[in-house]
VEXBA-238444 format. One record per residue (C-alpha): x, y, z; residue number from 1; residue in three letters. Coordinates in pm, whole numbers. Layout:
N
xx: X	yy: Y	zz: Z	num: NUM	residu: ALA
...
//
This chain:
295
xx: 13140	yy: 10357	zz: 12123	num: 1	residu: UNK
xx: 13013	yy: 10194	zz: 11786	num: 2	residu: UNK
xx: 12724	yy: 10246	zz: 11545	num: 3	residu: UNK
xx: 12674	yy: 9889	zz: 11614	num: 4	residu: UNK
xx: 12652	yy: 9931	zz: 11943	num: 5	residu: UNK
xx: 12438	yy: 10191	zz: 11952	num: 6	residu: UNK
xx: 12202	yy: 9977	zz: 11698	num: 7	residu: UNK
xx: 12199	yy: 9702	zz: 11949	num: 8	residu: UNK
xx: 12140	yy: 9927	zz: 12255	num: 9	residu: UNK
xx: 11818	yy: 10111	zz: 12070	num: 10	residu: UNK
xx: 11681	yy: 9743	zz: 11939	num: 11	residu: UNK
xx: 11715	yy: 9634	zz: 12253	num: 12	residu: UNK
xx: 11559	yy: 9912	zz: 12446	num: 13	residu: UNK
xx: 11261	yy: 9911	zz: 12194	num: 14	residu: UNK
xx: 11223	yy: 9522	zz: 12236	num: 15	residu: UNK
xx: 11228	yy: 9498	zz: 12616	num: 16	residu: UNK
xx: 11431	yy: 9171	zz: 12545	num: 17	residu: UNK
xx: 11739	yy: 9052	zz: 12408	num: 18	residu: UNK
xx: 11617	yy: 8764	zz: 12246	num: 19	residu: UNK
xx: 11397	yy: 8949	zz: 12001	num: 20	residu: UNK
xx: 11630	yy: 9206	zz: 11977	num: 21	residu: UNK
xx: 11864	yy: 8967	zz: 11847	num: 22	residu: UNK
xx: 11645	yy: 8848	zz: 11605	num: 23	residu: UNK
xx: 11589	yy: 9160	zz: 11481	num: 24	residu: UNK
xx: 11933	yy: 9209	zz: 11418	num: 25	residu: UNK
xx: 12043	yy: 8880	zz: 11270	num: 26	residu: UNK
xx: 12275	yy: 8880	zz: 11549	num: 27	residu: UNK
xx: 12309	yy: 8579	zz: 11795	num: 28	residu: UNK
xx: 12169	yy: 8674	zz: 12138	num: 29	residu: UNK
xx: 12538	yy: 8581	zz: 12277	num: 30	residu: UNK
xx: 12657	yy: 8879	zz: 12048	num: 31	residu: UNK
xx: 12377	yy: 9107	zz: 12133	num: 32	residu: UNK
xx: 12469	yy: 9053	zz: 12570	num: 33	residu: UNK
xx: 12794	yy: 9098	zz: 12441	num: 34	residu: UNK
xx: 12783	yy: 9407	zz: 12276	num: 35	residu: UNK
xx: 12553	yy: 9556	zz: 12590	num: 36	residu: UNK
xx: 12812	yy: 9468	zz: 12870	num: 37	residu: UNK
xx: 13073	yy: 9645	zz: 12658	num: 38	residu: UNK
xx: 12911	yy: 9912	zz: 12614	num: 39	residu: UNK
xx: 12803	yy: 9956	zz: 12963	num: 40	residu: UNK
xx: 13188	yy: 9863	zz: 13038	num: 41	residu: UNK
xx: 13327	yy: 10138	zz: 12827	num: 42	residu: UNK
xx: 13129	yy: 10431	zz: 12977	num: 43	residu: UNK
xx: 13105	yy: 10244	zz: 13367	num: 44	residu: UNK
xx: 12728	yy: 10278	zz: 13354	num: 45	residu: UNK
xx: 12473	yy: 10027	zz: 13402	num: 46	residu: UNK
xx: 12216	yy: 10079	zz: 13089	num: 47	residu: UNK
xx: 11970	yy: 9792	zz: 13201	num: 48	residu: UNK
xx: 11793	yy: 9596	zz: 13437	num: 49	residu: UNK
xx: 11866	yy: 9279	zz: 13433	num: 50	residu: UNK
xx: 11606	yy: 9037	zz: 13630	num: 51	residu: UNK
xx: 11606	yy: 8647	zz: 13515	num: 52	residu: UNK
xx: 11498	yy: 8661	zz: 13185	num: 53	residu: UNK
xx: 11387	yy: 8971	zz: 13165	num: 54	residu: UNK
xx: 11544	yy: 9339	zz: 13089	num: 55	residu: UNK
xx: 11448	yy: 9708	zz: 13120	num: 56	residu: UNK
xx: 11626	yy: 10060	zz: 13046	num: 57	residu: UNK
xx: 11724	yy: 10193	zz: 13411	num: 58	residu: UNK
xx: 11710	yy: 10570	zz: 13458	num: 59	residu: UNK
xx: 12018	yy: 10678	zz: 13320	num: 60	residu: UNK
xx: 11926	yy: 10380	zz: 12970	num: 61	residu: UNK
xx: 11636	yy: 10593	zz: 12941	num: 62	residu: UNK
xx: 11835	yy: 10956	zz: 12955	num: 63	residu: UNK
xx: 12032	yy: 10772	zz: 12627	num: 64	residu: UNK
xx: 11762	yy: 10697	zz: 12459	num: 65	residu: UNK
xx: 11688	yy: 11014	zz: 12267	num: 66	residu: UNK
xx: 12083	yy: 11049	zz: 12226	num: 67	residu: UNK
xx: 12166	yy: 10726	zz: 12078	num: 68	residu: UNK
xx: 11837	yy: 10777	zz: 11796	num: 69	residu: UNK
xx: 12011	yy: 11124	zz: 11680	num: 70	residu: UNK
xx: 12336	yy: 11025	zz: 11639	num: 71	residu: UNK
xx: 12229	yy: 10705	zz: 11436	num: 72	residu: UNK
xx: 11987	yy: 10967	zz: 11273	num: 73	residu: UNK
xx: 12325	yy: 11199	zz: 11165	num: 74	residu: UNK
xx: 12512	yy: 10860	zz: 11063	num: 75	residu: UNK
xx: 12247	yy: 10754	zz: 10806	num: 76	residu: UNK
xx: 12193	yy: 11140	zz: 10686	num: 77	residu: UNK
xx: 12556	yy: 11101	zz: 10631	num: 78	residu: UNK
xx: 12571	yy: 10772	zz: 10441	num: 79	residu: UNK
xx: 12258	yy: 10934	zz: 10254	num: 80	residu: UNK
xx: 12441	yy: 11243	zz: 10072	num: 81	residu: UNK
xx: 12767	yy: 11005	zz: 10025	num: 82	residu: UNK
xx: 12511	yy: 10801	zz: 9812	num: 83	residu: UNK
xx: 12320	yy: 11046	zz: 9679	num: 84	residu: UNK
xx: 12634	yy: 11247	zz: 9545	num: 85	residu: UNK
xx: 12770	yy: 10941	zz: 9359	num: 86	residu: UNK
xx: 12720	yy: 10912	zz: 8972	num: 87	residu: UNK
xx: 12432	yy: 10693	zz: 9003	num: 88	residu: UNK
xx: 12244	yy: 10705	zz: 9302	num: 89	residu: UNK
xx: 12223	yy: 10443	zz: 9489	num: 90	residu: UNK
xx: 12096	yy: 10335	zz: 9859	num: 91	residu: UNK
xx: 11762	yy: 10281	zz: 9989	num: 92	residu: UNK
xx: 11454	yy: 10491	zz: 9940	num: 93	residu: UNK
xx: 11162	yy: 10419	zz: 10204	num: 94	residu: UNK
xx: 10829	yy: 10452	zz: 10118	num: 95	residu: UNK
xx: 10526	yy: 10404	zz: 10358	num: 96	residu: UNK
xx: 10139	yy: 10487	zz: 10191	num: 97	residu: UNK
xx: 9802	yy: 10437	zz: 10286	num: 98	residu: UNK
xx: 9635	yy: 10147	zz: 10118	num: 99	residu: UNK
xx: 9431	yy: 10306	zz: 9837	num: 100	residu: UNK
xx: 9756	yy: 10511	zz: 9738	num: 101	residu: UNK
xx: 10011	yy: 10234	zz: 9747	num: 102	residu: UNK
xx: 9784	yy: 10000	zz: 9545	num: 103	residu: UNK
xx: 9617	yy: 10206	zz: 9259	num: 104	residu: UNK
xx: 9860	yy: 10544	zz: 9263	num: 105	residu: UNK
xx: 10223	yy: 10468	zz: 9349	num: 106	residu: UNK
xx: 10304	yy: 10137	zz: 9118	num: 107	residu: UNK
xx: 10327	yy: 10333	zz: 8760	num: 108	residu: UNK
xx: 10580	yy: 10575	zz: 8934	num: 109	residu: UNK
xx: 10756	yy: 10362	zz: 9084	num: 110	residu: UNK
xx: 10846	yy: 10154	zz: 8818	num: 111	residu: UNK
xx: 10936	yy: 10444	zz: 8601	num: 112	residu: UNK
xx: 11196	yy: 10531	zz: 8919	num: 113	residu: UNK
xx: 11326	yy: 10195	zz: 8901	num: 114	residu: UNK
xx: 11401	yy: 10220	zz: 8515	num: 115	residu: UNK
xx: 11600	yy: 10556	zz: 8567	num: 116	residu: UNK
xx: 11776	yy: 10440	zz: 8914	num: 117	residu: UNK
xx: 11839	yy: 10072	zz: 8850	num: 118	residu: UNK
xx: 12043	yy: 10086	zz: 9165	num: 119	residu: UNK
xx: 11829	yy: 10194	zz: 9426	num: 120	residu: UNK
xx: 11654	yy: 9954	zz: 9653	num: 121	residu: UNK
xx: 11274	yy: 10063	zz: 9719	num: 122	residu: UNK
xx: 11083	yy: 9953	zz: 10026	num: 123	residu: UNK
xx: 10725	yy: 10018	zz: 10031	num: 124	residu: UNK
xx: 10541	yy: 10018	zz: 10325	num: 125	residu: UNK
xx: 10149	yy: 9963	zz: 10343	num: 126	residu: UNK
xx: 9950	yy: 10148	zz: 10637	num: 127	residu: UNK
xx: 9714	yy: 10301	zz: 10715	num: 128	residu: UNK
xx: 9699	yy: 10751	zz: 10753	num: 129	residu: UNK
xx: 9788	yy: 10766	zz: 11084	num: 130	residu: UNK
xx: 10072	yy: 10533	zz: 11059	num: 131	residu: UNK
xx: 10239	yy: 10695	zz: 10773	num: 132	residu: UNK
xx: 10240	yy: 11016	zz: 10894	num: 133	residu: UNK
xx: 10406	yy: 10878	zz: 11225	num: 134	residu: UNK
xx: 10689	yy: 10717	zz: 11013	num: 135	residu: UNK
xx: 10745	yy: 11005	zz: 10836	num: 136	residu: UNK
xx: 10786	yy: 11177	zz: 11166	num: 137	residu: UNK
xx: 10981	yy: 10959	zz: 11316	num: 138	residu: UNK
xx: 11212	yy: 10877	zz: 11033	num: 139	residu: UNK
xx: 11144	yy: 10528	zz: 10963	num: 140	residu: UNK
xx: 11008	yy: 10694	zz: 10613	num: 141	residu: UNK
xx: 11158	yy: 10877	zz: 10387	num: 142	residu: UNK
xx: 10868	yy: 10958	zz: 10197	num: 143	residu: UNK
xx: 10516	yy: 10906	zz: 10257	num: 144	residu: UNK
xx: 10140	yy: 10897	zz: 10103	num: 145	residu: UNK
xx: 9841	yy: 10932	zz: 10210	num: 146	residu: UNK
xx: 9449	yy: 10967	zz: 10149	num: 147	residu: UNK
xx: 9322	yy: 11336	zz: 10248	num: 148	residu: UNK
xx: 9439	yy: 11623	zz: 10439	num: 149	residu: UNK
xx: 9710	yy: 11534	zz: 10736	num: 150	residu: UNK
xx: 9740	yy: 11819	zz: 11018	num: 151	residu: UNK
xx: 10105	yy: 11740	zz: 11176	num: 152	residu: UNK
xx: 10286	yy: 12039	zz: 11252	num: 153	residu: UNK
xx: 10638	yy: 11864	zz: 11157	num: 154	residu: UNK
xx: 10608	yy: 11773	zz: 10846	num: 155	residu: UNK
xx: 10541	yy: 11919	zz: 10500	num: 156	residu: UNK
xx: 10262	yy: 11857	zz: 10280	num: 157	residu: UNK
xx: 10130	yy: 11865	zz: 9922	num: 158	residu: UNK
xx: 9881	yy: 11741	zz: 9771	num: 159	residu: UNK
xx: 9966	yy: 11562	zz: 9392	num: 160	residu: UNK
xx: 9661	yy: 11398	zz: 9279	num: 161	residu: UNK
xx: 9264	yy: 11370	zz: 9364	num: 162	residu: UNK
xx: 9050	yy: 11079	zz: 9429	num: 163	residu: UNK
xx: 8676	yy: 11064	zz: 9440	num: 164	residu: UNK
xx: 8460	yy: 10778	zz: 9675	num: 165	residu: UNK
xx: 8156	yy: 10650	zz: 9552	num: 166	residu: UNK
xx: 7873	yy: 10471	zz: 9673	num: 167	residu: UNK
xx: 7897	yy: 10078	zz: 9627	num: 168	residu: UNK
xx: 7686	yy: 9756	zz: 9635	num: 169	residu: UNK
xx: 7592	yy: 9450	zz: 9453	num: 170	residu: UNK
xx: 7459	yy: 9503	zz: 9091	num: 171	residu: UNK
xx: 7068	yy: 9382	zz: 9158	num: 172	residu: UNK
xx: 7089	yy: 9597	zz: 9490	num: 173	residu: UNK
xx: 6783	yy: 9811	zz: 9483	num: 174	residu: UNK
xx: 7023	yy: 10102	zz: 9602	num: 175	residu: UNK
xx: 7152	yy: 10089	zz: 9237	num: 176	residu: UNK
xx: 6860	yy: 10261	zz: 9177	num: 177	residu: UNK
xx: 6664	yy: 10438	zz: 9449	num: 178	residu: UNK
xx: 6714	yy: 10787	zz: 9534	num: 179	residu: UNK
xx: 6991	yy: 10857	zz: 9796	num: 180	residu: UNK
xx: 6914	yy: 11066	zz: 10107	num: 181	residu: UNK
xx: 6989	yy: 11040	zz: 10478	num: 182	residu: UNK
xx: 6695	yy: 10886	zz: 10520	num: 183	residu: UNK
xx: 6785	yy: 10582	zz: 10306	num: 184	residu: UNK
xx: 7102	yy: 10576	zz: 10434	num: 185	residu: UNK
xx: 6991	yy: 10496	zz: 10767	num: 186	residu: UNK
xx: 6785	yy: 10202	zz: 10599	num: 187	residu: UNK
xx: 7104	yy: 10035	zz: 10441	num: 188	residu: UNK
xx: 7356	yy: 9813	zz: 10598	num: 189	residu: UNK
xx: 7735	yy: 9919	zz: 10566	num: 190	residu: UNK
xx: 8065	yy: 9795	zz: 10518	num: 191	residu: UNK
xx: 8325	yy: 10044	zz: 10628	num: 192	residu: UNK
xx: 8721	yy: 10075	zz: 10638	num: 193	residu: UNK
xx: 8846	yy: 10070	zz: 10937	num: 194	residu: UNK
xx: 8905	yy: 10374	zz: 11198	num: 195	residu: UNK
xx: 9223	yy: 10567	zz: 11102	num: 196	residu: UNK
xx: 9216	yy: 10505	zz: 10701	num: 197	residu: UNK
xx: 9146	yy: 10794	zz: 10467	num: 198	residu: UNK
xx: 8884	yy: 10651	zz: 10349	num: 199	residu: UNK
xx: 8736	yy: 10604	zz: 10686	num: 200	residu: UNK
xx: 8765	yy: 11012	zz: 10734	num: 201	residu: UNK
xx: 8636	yy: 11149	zz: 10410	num: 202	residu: UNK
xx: 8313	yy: 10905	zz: 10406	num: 203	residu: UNK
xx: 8284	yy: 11046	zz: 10766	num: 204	residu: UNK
xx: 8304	yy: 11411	zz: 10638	num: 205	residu: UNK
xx: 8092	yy: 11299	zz: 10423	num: 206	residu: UNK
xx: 7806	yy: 11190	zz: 10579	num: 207	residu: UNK
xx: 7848	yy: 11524	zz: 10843	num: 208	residu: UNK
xx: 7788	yy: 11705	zz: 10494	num: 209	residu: UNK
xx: 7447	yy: 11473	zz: 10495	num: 210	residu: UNK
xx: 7356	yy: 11576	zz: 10860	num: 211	residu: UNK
xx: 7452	yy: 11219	zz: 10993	num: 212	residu: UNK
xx: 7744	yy: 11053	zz: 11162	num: 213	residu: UNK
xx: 7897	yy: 10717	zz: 11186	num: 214	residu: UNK
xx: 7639	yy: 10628	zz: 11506	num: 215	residu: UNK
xx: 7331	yy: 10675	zz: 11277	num: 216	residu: UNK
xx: 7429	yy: 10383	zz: 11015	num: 217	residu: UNK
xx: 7455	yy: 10002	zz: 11077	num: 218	residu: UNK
xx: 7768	yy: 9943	zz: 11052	num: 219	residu: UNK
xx: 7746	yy: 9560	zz: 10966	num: 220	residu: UNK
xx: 8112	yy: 9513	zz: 10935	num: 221	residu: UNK
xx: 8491	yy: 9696	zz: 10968	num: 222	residu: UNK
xx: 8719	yy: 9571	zz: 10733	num: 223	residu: UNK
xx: 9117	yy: 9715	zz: 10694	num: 224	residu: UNK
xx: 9128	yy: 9661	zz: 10291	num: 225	residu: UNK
xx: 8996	yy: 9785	zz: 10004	num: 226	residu: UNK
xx: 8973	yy: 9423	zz: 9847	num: 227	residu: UNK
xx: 8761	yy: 9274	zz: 10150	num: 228	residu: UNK
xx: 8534	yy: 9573	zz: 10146	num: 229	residu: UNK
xx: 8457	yy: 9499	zz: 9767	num: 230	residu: UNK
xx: 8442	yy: 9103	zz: 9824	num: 231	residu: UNK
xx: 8176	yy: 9174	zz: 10097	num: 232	residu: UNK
xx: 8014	yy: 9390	zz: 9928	num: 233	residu: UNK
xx: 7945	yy: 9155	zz: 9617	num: 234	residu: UNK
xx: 7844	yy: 8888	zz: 9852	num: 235	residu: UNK
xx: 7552	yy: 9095	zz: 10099	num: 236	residu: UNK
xx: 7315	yy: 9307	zz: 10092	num: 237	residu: UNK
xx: 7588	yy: 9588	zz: 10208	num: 238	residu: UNK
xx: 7676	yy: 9841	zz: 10044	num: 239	residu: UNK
xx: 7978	yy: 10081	zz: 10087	num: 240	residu: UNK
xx: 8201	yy: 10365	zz: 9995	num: 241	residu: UNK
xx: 8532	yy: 10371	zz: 9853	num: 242	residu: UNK
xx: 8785	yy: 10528	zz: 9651	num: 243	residu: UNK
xx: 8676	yy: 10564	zz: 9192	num: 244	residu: UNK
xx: 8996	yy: 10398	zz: 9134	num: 245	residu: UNK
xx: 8975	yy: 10077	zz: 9338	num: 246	residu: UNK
xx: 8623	yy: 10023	zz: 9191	num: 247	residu: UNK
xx: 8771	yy: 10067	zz: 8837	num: 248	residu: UNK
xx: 9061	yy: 9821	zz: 8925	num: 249	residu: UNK
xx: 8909	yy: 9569	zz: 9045	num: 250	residu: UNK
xx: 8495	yy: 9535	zz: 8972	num: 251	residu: UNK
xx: 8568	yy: 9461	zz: 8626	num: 252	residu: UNK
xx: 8303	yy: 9157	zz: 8647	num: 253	residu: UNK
xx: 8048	yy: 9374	zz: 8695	num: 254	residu: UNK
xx: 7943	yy: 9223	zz: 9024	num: 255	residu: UNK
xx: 7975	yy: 9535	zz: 9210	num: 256	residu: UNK
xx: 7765	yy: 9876	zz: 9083	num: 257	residu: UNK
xx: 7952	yy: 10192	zz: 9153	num: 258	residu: UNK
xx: 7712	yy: 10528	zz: 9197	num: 259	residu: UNK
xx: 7900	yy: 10886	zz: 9194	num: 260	residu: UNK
xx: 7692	yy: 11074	zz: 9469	num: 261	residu: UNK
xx: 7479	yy: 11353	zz: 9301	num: 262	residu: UNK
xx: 7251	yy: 11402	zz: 9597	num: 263	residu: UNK
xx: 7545	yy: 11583	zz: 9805	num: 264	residu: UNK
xx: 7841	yy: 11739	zz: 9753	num: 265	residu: UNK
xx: 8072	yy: 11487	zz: 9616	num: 266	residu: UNK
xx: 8291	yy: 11313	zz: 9857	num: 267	residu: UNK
xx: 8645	yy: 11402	zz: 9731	num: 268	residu: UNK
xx: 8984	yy: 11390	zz: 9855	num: 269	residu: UNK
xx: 9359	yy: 11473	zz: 9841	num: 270	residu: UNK
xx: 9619	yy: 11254	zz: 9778	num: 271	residu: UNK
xx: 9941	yy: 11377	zz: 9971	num: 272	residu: UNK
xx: 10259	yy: 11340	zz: 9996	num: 273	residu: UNK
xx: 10458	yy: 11425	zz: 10318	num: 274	residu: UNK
xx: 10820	yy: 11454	zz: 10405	num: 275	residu: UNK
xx: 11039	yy: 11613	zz: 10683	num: 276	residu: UNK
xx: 11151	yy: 11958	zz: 10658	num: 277	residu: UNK
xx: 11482	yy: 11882	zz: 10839	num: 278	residu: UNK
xx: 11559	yy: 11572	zz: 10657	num: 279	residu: UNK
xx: 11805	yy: 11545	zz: 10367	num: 280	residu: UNK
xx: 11602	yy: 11521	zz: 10033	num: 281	residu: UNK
xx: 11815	yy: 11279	zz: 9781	num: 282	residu: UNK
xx: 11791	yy: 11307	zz: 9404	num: 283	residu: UNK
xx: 11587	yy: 10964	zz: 9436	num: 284	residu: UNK
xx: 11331	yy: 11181	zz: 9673	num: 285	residu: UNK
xx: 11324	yy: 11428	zz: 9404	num: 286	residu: UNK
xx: 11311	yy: 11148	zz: 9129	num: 287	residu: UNK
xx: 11015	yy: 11058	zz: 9260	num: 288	residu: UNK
xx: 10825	yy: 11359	zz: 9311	num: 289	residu: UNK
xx: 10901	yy: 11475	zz: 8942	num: 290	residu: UNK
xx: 10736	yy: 11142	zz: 8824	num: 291	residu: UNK
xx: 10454	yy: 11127	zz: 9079	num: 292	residu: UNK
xx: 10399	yy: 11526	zz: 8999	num: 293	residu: UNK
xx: 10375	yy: 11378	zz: 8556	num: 294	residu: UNK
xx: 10140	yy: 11131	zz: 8647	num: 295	residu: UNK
//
């Protein structure tokens, strides 16, 4: 039995089918069958169903499952500290962070990592909190980042930075001005991130602060990016909430007015970083952290 073939087996088992398996792989889908049936010839057991076109893990393809993940998971911990104890480290770091994070946080760091470990190959990942946290989990990230506070009992937290939302809408809006209560909330028309972001959570903690939930606005629109939100925003009578930084990055025009909340306590959040307790931590990892941690 091969890495390879183990590779091959867990693609294909994810995929349901060879052909996108194969794809996956950069592998012809000749090679891939190949692999399979010698595999399954090695051992004398039948991994898959095979039914015209299509193919699914029998009972004992499902009992290897968890087995084949784990020792993959030991190879590349292995190939990890070979890297990692090498003059220069080298390898692959993997990154996955939630939207606002990746966009207006991570960049200055990790060009200062690339500087110091011109050999390293950095993969960043954009999702949203949800999905990073299930990355991290399942080891598809080494790293990840995220808006807010993320309750998953296997991995470790810490927060290195703080963001603030404020209120947005077009310049001439008349909520540029008006006093802010629940009341007027429930007169305005919304553009929110979708369900699952950060920013989706803290404006929702932040309107339970206000006595209201997401059921008592109009909700005119659900949009998964920071961008769109503004662009909509400019363009309606809609007004929004969203992360200090995003608004600083990128409403330089003036077409959007940004108002800190003063009639409630103000909507802020964590920015955090979560890892694996049971993973190997490189000296890229640590890199990272160090430069993230000096702003």
């Amino acid at each position: 039995m091969t890495l390879d073939q183990l590779r091959i087996f867990l693609a294909v088992a994810e995929r349901a089918h060879v052909t996108r398996a194969a794809d996956a792989l950069k592998m012809t889908q000749s090679a891939v069958s190949a692999a399979l049936r010698a595999l399954e010839a090695q051992h004398g057991v039948q991994l898959f169903d095979r039914v015209g076109r299509g193919i699914t893990l029998t009972e004992a393809g499902r009992s290897f499952v968890p087995a084949a993940k784990s020792v993959l998971h030991q190879a590349e911990t292995a190939e990890l500290i070979l890297d990692d104890l090498s003059a220069r480290p080298r390898g692959r770091l993997r990154i996955e962070a939630s939207q606002t994070v990746a966009t207006y946080f991570l960049p200055p760091a990790l060009v200062r990592l690339r500087q110091t470990h011109p050999d390293l190959a950095v993969r960043l990942v954009v999702g949203n909190t949800s999905s990073v946290a299930r990355a991290v989990a399942d080891g598809a990230a080494d790293l990840g980042f995220v808006e807010g506070e993320v309750a998953h009992g296997d991995l470790r937290t810490r927060v290195v930075a703080r963001d603030e939302l404020v209120l947005i809408m077009r310049r001439d809006h008349p909520a540029a001005r008006t006093p802010m209560s629940a009341k007027a909330y429930r007169k305005l028309d919304w553009v929110m991130r979708e369900e699952g972001s950060g920013t989706r959570s803290e404006v929702e903690a932040h309107l339970a602060q206000m006595g209201l939930t997401m059921e008592d606005l109009t909700v005119f629109l659900e949009i998964p990016s920071n961008e769109a939100v503004l662009s909509a925003v400019a363009g309606s009578d809609c007004v929004s909430m969203v992360s200090r930084r995003v608004v600083d990055a990128l409403a330089e025009d003036g077409a959007v007015h940004q108002r800190r909340v003063t009639w409630a306590p103000r909507p802020e959040r964590p920015f955090t970083v979560l890892s694996h307790p049971e993973r190997h931590r490189t000296r890229a990892v640590e890199a990272l952290l160090a430069l993230v941690d000096a702003g």
